[in-house]
C-alpha positions in Angstrom: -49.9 69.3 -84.1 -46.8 66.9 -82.8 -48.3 67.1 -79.4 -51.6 66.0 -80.3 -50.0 63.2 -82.4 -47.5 62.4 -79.4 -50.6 61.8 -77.6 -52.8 59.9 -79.7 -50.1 57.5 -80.7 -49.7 56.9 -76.8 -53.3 56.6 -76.9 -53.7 54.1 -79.4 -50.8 52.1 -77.6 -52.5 52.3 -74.0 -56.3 51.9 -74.8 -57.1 50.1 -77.9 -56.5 46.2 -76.2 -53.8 45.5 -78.9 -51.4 42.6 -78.5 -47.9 43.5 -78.1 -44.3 42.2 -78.9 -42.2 44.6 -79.0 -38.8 43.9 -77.2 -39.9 41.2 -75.2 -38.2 37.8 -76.4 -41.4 35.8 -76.9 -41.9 38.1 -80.1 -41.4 35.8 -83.2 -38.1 36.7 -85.0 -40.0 36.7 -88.5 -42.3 38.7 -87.0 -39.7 41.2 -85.3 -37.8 41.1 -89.1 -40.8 42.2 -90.7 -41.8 45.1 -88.5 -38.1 46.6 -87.7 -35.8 44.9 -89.9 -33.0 47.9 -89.4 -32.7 47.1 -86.2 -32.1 43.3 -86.4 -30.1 42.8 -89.7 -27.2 45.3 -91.1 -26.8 46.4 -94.9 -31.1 45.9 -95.5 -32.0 48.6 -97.9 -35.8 48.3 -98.6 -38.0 45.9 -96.6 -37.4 42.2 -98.2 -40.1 41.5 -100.0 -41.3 38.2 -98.9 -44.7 35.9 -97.9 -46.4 38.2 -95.0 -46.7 36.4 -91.6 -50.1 35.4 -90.9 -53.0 37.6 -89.1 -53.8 37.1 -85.5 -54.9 40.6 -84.2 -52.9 43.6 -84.0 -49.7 43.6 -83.3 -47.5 46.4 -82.0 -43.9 46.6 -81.4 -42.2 49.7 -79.7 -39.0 50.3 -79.9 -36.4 53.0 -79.6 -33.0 54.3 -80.3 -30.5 56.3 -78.1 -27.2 57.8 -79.0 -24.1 59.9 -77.2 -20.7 61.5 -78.3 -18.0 62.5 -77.0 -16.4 64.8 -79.6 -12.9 66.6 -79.7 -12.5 68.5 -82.7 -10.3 71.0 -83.3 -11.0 73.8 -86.3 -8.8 76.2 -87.8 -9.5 78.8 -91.1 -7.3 80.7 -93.3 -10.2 83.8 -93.8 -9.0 87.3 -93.3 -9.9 89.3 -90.2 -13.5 88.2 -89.4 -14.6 91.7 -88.0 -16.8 92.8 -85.2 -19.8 91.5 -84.0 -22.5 93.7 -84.6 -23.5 96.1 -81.9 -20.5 94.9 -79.6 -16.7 95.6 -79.5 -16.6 91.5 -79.1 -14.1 90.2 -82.4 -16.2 88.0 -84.5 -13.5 85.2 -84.1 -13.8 81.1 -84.3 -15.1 79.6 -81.3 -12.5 78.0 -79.1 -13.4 74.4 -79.1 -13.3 72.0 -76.1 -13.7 67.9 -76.0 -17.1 67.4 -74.1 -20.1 65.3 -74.4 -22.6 66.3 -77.4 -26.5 66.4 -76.4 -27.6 62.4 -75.6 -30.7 61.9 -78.4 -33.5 59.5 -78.7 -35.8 57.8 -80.6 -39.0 56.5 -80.0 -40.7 54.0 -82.5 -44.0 52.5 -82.5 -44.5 49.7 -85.4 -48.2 48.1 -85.9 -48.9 45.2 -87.7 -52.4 46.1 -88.6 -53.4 43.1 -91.2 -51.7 40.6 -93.2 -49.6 42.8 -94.9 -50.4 45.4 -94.0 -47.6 47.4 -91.2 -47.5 51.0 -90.2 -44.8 53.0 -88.7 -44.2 56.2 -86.6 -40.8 57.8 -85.1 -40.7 60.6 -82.9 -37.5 62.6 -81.9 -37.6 62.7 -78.2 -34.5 64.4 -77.8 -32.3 66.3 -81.3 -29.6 68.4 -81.7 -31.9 70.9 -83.9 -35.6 70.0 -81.9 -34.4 69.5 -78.1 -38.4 68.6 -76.9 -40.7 65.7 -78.8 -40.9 66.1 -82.9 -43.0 63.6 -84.7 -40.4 62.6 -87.5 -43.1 61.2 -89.5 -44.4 57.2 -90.5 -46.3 55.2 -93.0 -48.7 52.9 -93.7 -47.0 49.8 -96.2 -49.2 47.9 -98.3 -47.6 44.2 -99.3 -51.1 41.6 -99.4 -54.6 42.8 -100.1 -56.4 40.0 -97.7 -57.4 42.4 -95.8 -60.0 43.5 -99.3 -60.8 39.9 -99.5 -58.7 36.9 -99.3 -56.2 36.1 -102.4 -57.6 39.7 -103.9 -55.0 40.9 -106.1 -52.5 38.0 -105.2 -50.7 37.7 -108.7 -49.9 41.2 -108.3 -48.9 41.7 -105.0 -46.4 38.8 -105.0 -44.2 41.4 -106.9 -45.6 44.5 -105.5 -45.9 47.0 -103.0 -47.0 50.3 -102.2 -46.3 52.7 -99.2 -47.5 56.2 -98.5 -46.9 58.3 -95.9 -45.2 61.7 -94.1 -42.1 59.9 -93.9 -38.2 60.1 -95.7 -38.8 59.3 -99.2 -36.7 56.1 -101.4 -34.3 58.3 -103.3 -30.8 57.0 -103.5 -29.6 54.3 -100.5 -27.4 56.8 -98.8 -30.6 57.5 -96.1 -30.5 53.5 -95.5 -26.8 53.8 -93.8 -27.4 56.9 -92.6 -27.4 58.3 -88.5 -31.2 59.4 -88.3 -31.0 61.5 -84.9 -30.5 58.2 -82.3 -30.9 55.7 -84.9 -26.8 55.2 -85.4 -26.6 51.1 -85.4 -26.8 51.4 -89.4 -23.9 54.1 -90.0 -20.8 52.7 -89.7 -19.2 56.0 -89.1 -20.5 59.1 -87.0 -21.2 61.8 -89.8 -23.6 61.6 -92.6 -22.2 62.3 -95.8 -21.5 66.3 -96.7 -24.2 66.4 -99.2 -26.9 64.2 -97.1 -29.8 63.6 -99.3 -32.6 63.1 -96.8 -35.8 64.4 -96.6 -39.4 64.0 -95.0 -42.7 64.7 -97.3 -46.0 63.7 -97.8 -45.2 61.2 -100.6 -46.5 57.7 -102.3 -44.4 55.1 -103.5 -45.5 52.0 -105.6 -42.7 48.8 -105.6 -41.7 46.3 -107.7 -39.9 43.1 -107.0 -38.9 40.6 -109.3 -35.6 38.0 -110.0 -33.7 40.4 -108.1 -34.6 43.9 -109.3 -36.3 46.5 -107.6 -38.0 49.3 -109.6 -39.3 52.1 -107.3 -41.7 55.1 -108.3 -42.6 58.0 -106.2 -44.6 61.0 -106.1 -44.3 64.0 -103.3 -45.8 67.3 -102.3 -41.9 68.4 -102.4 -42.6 70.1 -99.1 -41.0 69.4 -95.4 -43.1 72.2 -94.2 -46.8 71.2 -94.7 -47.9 74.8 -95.7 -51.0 76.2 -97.5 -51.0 76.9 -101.4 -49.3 79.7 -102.3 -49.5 79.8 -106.1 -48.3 77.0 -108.8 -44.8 78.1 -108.1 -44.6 77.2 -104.9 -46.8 73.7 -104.6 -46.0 71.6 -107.8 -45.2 68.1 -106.7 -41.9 66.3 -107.1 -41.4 63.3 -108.7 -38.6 60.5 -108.3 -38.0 56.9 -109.3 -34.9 54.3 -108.4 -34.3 50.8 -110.4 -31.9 48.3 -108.7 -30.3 45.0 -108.8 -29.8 42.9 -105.7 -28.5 39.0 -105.4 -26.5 37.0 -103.5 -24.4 35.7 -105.6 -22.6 33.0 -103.6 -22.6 31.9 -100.1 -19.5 34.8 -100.1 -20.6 37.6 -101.8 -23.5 39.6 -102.7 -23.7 42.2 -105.2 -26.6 45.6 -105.0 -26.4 48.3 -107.3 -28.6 51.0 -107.8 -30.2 54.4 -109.3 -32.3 57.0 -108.5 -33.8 60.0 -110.1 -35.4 62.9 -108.3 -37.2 66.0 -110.0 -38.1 69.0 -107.6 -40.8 71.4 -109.9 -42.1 74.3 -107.0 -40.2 77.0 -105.5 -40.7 75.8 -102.2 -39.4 72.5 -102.8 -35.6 72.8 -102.4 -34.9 70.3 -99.0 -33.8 67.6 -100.4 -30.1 68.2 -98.7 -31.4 70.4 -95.7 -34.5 68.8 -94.5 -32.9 67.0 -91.5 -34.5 68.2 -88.3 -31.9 66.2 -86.3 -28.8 68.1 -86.6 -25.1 66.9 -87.8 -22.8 64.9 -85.4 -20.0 68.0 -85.5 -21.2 70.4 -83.4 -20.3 73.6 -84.0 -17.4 73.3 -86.5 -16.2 76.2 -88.1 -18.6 79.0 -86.5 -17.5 81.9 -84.9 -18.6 83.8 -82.3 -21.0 85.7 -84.4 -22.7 82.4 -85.6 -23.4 80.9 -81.9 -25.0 84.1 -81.1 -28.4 82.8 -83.3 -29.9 79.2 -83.4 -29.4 78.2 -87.1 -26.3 76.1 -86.7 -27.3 72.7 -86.5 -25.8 71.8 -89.8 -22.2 72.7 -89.3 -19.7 70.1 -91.2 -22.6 69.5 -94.0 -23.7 71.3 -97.5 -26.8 72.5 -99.2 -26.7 73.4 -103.1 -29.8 75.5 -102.3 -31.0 74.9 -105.3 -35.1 75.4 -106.7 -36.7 73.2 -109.8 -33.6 71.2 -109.3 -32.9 67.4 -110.6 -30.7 65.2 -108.5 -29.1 61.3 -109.9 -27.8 59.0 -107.6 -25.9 55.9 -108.1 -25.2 53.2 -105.6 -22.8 50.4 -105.5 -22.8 48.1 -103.1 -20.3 44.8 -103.0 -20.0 42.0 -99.9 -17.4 39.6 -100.1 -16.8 37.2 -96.9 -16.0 40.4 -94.4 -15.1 42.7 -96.9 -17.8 45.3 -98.1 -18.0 48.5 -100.2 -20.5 51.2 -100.3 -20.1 53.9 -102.6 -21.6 57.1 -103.7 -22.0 59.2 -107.0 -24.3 62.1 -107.0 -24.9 64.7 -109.2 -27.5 67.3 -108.7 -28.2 70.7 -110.8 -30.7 73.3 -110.4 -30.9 77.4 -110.4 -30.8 79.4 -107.1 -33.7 81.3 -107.8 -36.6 80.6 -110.2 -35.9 83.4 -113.0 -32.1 82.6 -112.4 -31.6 81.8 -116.4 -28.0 79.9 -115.1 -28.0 76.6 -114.1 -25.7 75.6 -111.1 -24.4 71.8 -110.2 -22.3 69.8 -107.7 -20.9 66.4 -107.6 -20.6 64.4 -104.5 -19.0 61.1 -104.6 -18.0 58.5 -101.6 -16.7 55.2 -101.1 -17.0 53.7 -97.8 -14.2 50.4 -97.1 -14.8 48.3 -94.4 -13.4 45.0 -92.9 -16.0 42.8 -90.3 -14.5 40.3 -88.2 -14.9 38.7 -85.1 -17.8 36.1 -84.8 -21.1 37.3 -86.1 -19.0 40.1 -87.7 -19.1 41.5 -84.0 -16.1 44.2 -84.9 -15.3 46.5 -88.3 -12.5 48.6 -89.1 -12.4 51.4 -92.0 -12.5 54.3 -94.2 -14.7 56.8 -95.6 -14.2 59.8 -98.5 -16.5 61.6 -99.2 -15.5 65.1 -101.6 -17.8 67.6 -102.8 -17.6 69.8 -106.1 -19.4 72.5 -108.2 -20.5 75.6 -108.4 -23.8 77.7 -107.8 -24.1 79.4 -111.4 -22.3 79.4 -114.6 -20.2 82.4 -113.9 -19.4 81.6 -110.3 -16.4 80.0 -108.5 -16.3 76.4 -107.9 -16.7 75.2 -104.4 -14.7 72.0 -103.0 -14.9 70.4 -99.9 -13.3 67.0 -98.7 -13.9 64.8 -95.8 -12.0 61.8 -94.4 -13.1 59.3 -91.7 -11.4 56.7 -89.9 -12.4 54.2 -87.4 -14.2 50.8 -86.3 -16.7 49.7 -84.2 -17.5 46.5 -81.7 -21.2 45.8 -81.7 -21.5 44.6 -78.0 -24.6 43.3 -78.6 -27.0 43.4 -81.5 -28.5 46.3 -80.1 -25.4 48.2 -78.9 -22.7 49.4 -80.9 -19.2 51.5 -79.8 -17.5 53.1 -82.3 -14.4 55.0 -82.3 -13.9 57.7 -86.0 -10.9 60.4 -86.2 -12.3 63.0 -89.1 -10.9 65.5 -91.2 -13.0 68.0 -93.5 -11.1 71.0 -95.2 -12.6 73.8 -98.1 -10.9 75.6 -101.1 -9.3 78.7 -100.0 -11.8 80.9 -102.2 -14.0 83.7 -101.6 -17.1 82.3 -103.1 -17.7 81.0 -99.4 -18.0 84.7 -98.5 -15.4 86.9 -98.1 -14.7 86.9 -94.2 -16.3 83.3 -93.9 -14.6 81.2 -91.5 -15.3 78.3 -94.3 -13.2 80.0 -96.7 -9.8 77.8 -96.5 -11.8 76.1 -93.4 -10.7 72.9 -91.5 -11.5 70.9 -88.8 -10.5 67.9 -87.7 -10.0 65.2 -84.1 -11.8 62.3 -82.5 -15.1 61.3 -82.6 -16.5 58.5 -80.1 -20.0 57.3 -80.4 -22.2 55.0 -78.1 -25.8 53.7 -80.1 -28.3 51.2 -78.6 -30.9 50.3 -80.9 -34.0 48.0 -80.0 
């Protein structure tokens, strides 16, 4: 399936006689804005809602994203003796870790402007730590003017509103707005993604509203990334979520967002809201042993999954821009059961606060801070889990499409055997230099 729709969208680009834009400069800067407004602008959340350029023909920008690391980490656990390796007198110790170059990834984006108002989307991973050939991340189709119905159709209505549908990352919480998405790092103004990292692609609709300010967002989703066939009512109920928001800019100086979001999983095949990246993590291969790097399921080292089924999840979102100075931070509580006639609830908490200082003209450098801490536990009876992360580091954007940006890290867990009782996580740490080259265009 993501060869055939490698192809077509090739297809569409090569044959159809559309007009493009793209990154050449003669491309209209509302225009550009409109169609990929994460690459031209930093801190947009949601599209701005706003009047939609006028109609000339189809209009297609492609773009892309490519990203490279060099990483020297160091990792260290205080687990007891972490055995054999099955079927081999080979200890199952941590892997010795060098300073090297990760895997270079990219993006590939193709963005249509299709009628007024009307603007599709489609990303393909050319190149992932977790899918090494082509993967079709997903797109949309997003609905802002009905014109294309009949002129003025609906105009009252869609001044405010908006409505998007898709196989794409659904609108819960704004952590997956600043987030690395495989190449795409020019938004994340560190290297990692946040331990818990709420991101997830489904077949979904969302239907916006914008109005003095505040957004009100409600969303409906199969609650699958794997598109599979019914299995029974357990396994395919949807999953519902919603977010309401304030955004203004106060004063020349500052600007003020904050935000909520609510997310309800109801199947037992639903659980991926935390493990549904099929990019990978930045921290390759922190804390596995020898044991681990033997099979292929490691691409999430350095982040956590609750795991949980039927699960709700809250999110709250502060965001405050004074002058250079800007904070981003991050509550999160999420509880759920492990298994669907599990009669004990389990939760965790996340919270984050990112600190950051822009300077330079055009805010052209940063310097800053990150923590990020997770807590809970999986049932009622069980052991609490805890794990804390620290990043420090700047960048210098170059350019507007290229960004350097240097991060040292340190993550450490609770010395307890709920991790497993020879897991190298148990009393796990890891910690050293991260440096990270993006271009985004």
């Amino acid at each position: 399936m993501k060869t055939m729709l490698i192809k077509a969208s090739m297809l569409a680009v090569l044959v159809t006689g559309i007009n493009f834009v793209g990154a050449q400069e003669t491309a209209s800067t509302s225009m550009r804005d409109y169609l990929a407004p994460e690459k031209s602008a930093r801190n947009v959340f949601e599209d701005p809602k706003g009047e939609s350029p006028d109609y000339d023909g189809v209009k297609v920008v492609v773009g892309g994203d490519f990203a490279l690391q060099f990483q020297a980490l160091d990792h260290s656990t205080s687990a007891p003796s972490l055995g054999v390796v099955t079927g081999t007198t080979t200890p199952n110790t941590l892997q010795v870790m060098g300073s090297d170059f990760n895997l270079p990834t990219a993006n590939l984006d193709i963005n249509a402007y299709l009628a007024k108002g009307l603007k599709m989307h489609l990303r393909t991973y050319l190149s992932a730590r977790h899918h090494n050939e082509a993967w079709v991340k997903g797109g949309y189709i997003q609905v802002d003017n009905l014109d294309f119905i009949k002129e003025g159709f609906a105009a009252n209505i869609m001044k405010y509103a908006r409505v998007k549908v898709g196989m794409d990352e659904i609108n819960y919480g704004d952590t997956h707005f600043r987030r690395t998405d495989n190449a795409e790092a020019i938004n994340n103004p560190f290297v990692g993604n946040y331990i818990m990292d709420s991101f997830t692609t489904e077949a979904f609709g969302e239907g916006y509203v914008f109005y003095n300010n505040f957004l009100g967002v409600l969303g409906v989703s199969n609650g699958k990334l794997n598109q599979t066939p019914v299995k029974g009512n357990n396994w395919n109920s949807p999953s519902v979520y919603a977010k309401i928001g304030y955004d203004k800019q106060m004063t020349k100086d500052l600007r003020v967002r904050i935000t909520g979001s609510y997310l309800q999983t109801n199947g037992g095949n639903t659980a991926n809201l935390y493990s549904a990246d099929r990019a990978g993590s930045r921290y390759y291969y922190v804390l596995l042993t020898q044991n681990d790097l033997m099979g292929m399921n490691n691409q999430s080292t350095g982040r956590f999954n609750p795991g949980f089924k039927k699960m709700q999840a809250f999110q709250v979102n502060p965001f405050i821009k004074y002058q250079g100075l800007e904070f981003f931070g991050v509550y999160e509580y999420v509880t759920g059961v492990k298994a669907l006639t599990s009669p004990s609830r389990g939760s965790y908490t996340q919270l984050g606060g990112e600190l950051l200082y822009r300077l330079g003209g055009h805010e052209q450098f940063y310097l800053g801070g990150r923590y990020n801490t997770v807590t809970g536990k999986d049932n009622d009876t069980a052991s609490e889990r805890k794990i804390d992360r620290l990043n420090l580091g700047g960048g210098w954007f170059m350019t507007k499409n290229v960004l350097a940006k240097v991060e040292y890290v340190t993550q450490k867990y609770n010395d307890d055997a709920v991790w497993g009782a020879t897991s190298a996580l148990r009393g796990g740490k890891f910690n050293g230099l991260m440096l990270e080259a993006t271009i985004g265009f």
